[in-house]
N, C-alpha and C positions, 0 to 999 in steps of 0.2 A: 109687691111687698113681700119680705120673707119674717116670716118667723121660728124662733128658735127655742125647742124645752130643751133644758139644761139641767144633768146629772149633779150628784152630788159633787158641793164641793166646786162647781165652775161658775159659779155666781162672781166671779173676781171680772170675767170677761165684761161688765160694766167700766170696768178701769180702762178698755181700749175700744169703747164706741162713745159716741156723742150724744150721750139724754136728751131727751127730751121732757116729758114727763113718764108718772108712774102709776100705777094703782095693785093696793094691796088685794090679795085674792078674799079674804072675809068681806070685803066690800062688796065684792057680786054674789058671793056664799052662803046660805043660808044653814049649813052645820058646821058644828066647828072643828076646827086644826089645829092640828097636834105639832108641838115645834119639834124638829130634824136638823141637826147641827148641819150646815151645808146645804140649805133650801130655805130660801128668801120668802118664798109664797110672794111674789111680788111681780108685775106685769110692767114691763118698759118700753113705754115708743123711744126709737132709739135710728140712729145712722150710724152707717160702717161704708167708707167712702163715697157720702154723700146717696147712698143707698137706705131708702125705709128699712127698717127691722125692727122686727116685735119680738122681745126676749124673755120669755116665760121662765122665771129664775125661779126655780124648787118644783118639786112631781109631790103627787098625795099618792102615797103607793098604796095595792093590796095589801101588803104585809103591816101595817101601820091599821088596818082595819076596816078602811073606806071602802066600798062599794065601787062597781066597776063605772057605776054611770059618775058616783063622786071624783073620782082620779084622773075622769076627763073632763069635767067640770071646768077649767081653765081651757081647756083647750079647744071649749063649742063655746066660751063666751067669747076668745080673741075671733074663733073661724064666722061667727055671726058679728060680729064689731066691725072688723078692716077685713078688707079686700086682700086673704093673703094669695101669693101665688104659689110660695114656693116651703116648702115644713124641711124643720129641720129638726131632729131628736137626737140627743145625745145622753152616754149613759157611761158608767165606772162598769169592768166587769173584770172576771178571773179570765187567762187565758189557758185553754183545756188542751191547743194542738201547737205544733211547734212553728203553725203559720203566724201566728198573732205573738206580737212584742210585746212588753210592757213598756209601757210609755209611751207607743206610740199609736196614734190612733187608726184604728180598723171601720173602714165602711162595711158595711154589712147586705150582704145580699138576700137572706131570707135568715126566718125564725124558725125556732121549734120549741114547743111545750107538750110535759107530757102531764101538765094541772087539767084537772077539770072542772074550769071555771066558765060560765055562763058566758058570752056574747066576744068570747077571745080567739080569735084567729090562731091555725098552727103555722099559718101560712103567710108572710108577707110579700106582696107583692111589688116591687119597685126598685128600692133603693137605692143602688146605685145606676151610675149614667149605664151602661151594659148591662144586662142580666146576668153576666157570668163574672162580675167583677164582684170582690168582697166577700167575706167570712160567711159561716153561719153563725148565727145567735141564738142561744138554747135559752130559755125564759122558765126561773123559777120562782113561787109567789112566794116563799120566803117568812117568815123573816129566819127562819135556821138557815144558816149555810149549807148546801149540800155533802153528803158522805163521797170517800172515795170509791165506793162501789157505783152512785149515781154519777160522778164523775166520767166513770170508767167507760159507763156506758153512752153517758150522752157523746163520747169520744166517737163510739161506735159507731154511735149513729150519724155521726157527722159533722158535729158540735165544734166549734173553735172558740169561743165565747161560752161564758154563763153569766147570767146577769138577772136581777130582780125587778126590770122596768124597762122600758119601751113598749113590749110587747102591748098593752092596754092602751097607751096613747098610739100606735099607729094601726091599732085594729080599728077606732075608734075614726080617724083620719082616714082608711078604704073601707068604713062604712057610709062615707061621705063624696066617695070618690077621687080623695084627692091621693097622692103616691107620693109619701115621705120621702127623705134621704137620713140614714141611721148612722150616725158614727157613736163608734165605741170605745172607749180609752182604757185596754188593761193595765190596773193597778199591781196585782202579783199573777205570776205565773204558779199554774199548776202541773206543766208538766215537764218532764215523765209524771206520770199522776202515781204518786207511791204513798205510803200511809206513813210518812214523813213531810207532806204536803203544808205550806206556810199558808194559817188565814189572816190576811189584817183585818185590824182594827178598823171602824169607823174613821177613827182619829185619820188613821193613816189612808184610809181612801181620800181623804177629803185634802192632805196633803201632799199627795201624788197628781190628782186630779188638778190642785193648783198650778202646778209646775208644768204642768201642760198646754195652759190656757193658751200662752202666744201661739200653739201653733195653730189651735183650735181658729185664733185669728188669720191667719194665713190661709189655713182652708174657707172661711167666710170669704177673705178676700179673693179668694180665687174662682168660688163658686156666683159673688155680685156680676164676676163677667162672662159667667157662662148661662145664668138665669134670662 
């Protein structure tokens, strides 16, 4: 069985799987959540060509305020529930190098953070089918967007992505042994990274992110026949 956490804004991808049924996340939750324009908070058994999949619609981010055990909360009550085999994380992010598009989606091959946050990997381990395949992913807990000078540097150091989420759900997932697959959908470009640099809007994450879903479908369907 695979399941799937979903970035903001990709909650639409119910339009091109087959429900089953649902459950809201305050139902297994015992604090409460904060609404996010673009996160359902909502858990869905579901089929994607006659293939199981659990589709985790909305993240509880650090930046929102939750704790790190709270923002995985969803994602140790599906991995104790069903039988999953196969994780899938997906997230909105800036693109920092001139490898990563906008619009289209990047798998990711390792992270980086330079937060110092209790029980968070700098290091993810898996990702993609290769080790040498796919971006970096620079993870910052946010909720400010970062300055052009951190931009500058997370360039540096290696960065083709920045982004405010994964990083905690799939530390959380190789504390368990299990070895996600990361895709990441740049909404705007930041580079050349100059101090002319465009930020969007929520609004507009959440509106680019839409516009992406089919293909996000396409890659499910390509990955049900290699699982």
């Amino acid at each position: 069985m695979i399941a799937i956490v979903l970035g903001s804004g990709m909650n639409s991808l119910i339009d091109f799987v087959t429900l089953n049924k649902s459950i809201t996340y305050d139902s297994f939750i015992d604090f409460e959540i904060t609404t996010l324009e673009g996160h359902d908070h909502i858990i869905y058994e579901a089929k994607i060509n006659g293939t199981p999949l659990i589709i985790l619609s909305g993240k509880l981010h650090l930046y929102e305020g939750y704790s790190y055990e709270q923002s995985v909360a969803p994602l140790k009550y599906v991995s104790e529930k069903y039988q999953i085999t196969n994780w899938i994380i997906t997230s909105a992010s800036g693109a920092l190098s001139s490898k990563a598009k906008v619009g289209v989606w990047q798998s990711i091959s390792s992270t980086i953070t330079l937060e110092n946050i209790p029980r968070l990997s700098s290091f993810t381990k898996c990702i993609s089918h290769k080790e040498t395949e796919g971006l970096i992913y620079a993870y910052q807990r946010g909720p400010a967007l970062g300055t052009v000078s951190e931009y500058k540097m997370l360039l540096q150091f290696g960065a083709d992505l920045v982004g405010m989420s994964m990083l905690p759900e799939s530390t959380y997932l190789n504390s368990i042994g299990v070895k996600p697959l990361l895709y990441s959908l740049p909404v705007c470009n930041y580079y050349p990274i100059d101090y002319n640099i465009f930020e969007p809007s929520h609004e507009q994450v959440i509106d680019e992110t839409k516009q992406a879903i089919p293909k996000l479908v396409t890659i499910l369907d390509s990955l049900t026949t290699t699982f």
